[in-house]
N, C-alpha and C positions, 0 to 999 in steps of 0.2 A: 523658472523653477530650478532648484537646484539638486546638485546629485543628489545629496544628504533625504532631501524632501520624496526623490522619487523612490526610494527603498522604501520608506518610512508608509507612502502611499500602497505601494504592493501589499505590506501587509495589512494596511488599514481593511476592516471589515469591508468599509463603506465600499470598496474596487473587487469584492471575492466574486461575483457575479462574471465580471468580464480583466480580468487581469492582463492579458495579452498584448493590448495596447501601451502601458505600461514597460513588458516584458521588450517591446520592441525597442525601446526606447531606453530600457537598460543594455542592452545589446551596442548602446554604440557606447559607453563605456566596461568594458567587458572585464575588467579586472576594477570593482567598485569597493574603493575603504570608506566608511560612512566618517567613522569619527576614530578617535586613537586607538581606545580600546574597544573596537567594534569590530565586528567580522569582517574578512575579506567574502568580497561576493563578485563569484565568477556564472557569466551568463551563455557565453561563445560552446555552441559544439564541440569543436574538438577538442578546448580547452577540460570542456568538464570532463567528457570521455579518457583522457591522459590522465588528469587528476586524478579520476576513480581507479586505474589501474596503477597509481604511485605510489610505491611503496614508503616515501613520505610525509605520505596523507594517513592521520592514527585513525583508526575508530574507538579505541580504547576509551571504556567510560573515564578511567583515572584520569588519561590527559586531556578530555574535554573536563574534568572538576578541574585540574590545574587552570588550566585556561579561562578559569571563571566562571564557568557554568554549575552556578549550586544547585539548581533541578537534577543534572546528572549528579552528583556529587550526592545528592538526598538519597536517589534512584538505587544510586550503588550500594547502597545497605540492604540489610536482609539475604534476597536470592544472589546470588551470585548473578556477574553482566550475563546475558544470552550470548550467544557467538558473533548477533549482529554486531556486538557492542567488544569484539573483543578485535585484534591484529593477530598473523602469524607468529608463532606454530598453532598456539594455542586456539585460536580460530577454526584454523584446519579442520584440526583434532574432532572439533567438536561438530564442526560441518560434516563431516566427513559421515561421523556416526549417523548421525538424524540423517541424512542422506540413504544412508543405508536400508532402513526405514518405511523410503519413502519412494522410491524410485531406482533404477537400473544405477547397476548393475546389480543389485539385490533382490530389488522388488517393481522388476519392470513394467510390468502391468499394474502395479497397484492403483494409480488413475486412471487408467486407461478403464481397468475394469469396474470403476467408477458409472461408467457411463450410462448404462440403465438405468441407476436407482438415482443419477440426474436428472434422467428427464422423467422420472415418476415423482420428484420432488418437485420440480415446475410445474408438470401437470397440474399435482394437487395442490399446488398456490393461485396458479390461474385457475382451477374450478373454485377454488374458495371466497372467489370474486363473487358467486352466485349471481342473483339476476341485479348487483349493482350495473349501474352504466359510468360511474364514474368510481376511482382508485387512487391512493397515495401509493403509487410504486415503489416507493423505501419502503415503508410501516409493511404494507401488503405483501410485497415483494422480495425488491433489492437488498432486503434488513433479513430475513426470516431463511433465504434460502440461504446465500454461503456460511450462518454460524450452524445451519443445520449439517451441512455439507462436513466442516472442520469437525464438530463433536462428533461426529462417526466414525470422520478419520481416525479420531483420536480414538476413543471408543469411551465419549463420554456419554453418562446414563440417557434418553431423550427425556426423560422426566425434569431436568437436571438444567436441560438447554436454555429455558428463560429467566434462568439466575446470570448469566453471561453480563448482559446488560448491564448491571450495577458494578459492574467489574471492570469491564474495558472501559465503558465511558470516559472514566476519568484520568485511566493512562492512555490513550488515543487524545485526550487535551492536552494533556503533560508535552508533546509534539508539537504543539502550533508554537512558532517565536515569539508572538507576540504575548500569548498567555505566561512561557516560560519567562520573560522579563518581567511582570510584572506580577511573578507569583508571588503569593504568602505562604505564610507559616500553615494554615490552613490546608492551603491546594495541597503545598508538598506535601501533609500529612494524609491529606487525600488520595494520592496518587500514590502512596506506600504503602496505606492500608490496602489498599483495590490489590494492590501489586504482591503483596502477601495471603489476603484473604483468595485469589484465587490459588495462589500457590499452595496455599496449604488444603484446599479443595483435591487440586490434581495429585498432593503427596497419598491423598487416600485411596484413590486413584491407581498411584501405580502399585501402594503396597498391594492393594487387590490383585493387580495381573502379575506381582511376583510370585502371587501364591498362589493363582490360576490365571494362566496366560492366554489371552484368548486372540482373537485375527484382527488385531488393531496397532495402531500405531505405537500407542502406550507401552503396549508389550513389549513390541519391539525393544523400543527403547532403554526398558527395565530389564532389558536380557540380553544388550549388545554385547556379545563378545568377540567382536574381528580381532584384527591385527590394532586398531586403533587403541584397544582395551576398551573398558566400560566406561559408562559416564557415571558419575556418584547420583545419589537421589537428587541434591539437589541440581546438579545439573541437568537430569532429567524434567525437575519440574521449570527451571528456568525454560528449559528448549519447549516445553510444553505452553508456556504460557507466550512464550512468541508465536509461534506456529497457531493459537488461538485469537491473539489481535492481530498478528500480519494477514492470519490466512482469512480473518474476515472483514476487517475495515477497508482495505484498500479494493478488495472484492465487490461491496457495497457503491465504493463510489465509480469505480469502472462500469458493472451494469447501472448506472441510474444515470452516468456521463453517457453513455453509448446509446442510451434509450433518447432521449434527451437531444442528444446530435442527431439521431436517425427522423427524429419526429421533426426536427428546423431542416432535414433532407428529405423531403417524402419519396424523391426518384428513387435514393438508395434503401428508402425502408422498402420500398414497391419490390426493387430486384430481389431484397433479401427475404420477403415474403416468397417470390416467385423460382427463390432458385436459394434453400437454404446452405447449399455449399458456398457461398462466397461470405458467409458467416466468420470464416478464419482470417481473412483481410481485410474486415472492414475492424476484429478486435484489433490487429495491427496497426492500422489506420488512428484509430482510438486511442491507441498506446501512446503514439506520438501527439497524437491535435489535442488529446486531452485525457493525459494521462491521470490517474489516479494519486498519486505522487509528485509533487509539483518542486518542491523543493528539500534538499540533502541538506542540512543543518549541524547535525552530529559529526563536524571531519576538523580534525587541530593538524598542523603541522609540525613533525616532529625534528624538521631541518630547512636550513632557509633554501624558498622555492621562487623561482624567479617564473613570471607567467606574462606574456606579453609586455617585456621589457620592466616589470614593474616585482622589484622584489617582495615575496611575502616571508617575514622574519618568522624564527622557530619559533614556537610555541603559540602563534596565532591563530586564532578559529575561522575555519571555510565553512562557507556554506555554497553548495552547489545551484541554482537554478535549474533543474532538467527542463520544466515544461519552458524556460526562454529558448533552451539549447533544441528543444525538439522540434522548434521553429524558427531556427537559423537560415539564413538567405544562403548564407555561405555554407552548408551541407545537402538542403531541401529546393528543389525547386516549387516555385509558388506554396509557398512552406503555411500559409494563410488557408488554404483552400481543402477540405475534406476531401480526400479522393481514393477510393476504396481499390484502385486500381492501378493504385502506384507500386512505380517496379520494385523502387526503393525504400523499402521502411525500416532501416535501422536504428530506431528509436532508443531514445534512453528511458520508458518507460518502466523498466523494469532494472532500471540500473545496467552497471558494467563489474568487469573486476571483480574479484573474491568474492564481491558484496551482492552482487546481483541478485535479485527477488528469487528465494530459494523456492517457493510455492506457482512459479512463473505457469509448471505445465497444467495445473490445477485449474488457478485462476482465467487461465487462454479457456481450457474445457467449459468451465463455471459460466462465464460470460459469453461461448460463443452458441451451447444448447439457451442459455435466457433471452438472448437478442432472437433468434431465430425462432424461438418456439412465441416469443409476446407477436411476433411479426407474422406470423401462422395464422396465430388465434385469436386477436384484437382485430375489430371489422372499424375501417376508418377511427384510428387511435387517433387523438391530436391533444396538444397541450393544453392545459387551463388555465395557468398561470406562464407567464414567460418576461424575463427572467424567472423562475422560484427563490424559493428563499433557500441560502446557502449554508451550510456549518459554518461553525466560527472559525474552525481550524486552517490556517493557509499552507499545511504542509499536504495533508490532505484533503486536498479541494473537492469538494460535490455539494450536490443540494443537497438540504435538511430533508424536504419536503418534495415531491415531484408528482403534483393531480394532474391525471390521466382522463379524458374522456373517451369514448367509443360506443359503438350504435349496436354490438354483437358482439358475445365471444362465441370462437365455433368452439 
């Protein structure tokens, strides 16, 4: 088999189920160029972790459209790039503000104080199981609670909340490599509509909380004024509509990855039943064995970078590996192995560098009341399917689908 063959196989649909094997096997060429104009693909620990913190490495949409990438290049019309999408200063800037927002030193508690109407949002999805015995824990579940979660945050209407759907779906696709190469005219006009039609959802949105501001994120945002200065409307609604896919797709597949791992571990669903405090290390654990995130895609080089003796020339597109990196022999010991009680979990799960998963404290909260509270209240949970069927997408890896049986909810 050849190099070229094994990338080509990672993303194939037909490997999304068990990718790993694969992963390991990219790992012994750790600095991989498929073809001329193809990505550089680095898979090694501490390689990607340097990477992400290199000031070299753009995330800027323009120079991934330089680079060849016309999805971004489509992408970049209309709202202005989100911060994900942008490099220093102007990254900063704009992190900085929605940070503010969101969390300490501003709004220290603002997830923290989350936490009740967390687990009164779980409750009422596990009661809504009623006297079934069997569950699709996405559809049921994994789906319904974190877009519930974010529109609050944000202080979108809940009448409001299952318009979402028609709207992320197809910028959450716009993400998979293998859809982005082989898109049309079509998709891209798809993924621009979605990507305006919610934006211009959220512009009514905040013009509301400018004109009555209420205890939401929204507000916030429409009314920042630190030392950073304001953000303009539309950069408000651009930060709006990230903070709506990021803080719920990759949310989705964490708890339904974690549910998922815990039911092929019954030892560890048993502890986590019997002792809900260890709920924090096994999302840990999770981060790294099977992170929600699987691969960085979106990084160009803005100057020539030399990575395990092998030069990558400027203007070439990186793509990351985290989930090979997050099972490195050379960082992890028995890096294979689920184990909720390792000393060491410094995963790349959540990224590194500037770019790190801005919604990280959220998400930890989000997944570790859902693991613990289905581990509570499911009497003998076990799979029905196994493998499930997966999303298409290989940037964000989870199942589509994930049926659940059990014999009792308390």
């Amino acid at each position: 088999m050849t190099q070229a063959s094994l990338f080509r196989r990672i993303t194939d649909f037909a490997n999304r189920a068990d990718p790993y094997p694969l992963y390991e096997e990219l790992r012994r060429t750790p600095v991989l160029h498929e073809e001329e104009d193809g990505p550089y693909v680095i898979s090694s620990y501490w390689d990607i972790e340097g990477l992400l913190h290199d000031p070299r490495i753009s995330s800027d949409a323009a120079n991934l459209a330089a680079a060849g990438d016309e999805l971004a290049e489509a992408q970049s019309t209309g709202l202005p790039p989100s911060f994900l999408r942008l490099d220093p200063p102007e990254h900063d800037r704009l992190r900085r503000i929605a940070n503010s927002a969101f969390g300490p030193p501003h709004k220290p508690r603002r997830i923290e104080s989350m936490r009740g109407e967390l687990h009164e949002i779980v409750g009422g999805l596990i009661d809504g199981f009623g006297d079934a015995r069997e569950i699709d824990l996405v559809d049921q579940f994994a789906y319904p609670f974190p877009v519930t979660v974010i529109c609050r945050l944000l202080g979108v209407p809940r009448e409001d909340e299952p318009r979402f759907r028609s709207w992320v779906d197809p910028l959450v696709a716009s993400l998979d490599p293998e859809t982005r190469e082989s898109a049309d005219e079509e998709f891209v006009k798809a993924a621009q509509e979605a990507r305006m039609q919610l934006g211009m959802y959220l512009a009514g949105l905040v013009e509301q909380r400018t004109k009555d501001p209420q205890d939401d994120m929204l507000s916030d945002l429409a009314d920042s004024s630190g030392p950073e200065g304001a953000m303009t409307m539309m950069e408000v609604m651009s930060t709006a509509v990230l903070l709506l896919i990021a803080g719920h797709e990759t949310t989705v597949n964490l708890i339904t990855n974690g549910m998922l791992t815990l039911l092929r571990h019954p030892d560890v669903l048993r502890r986590l039943r019997e002792d809900p405090g260890l709920a924090a290390n096994i999302v840990e654990e999770l981060l790294r064995y099977e992170p929600p995130v699987q691969i960085v895609p979106q990084r160009t080089c803005i100057a020539d970078i030399e990575v395990r003796g092998v030069t990558i020339p400027k203007g070439s597109r990186i793509w990351l590996m985290l989930a090979a990196g997050n099972r490195d022999p050379e960082r992890f010991k028995h890096p294979e192995r689920f184990d909720p009680d390792r000393g060491d979990i410094q995963h790349l799960g959540f990224g590194s560098g500037i770019h790190s998963c801005f919604g990280a404290p959220l998400a930890r909260l989000e997944t570790q009341i859902a693991l613990s509270e289905l581990a509570r209240r499911l009497d003998n949970p076990r799979l029905v399917e196994d493998p499930p069927p997966y999303r298409q997408n290989a940037v964000l890896r989870g199942p589509r689908h994930l049926r659940i049986a059990f014999d009792d909810r308390r």
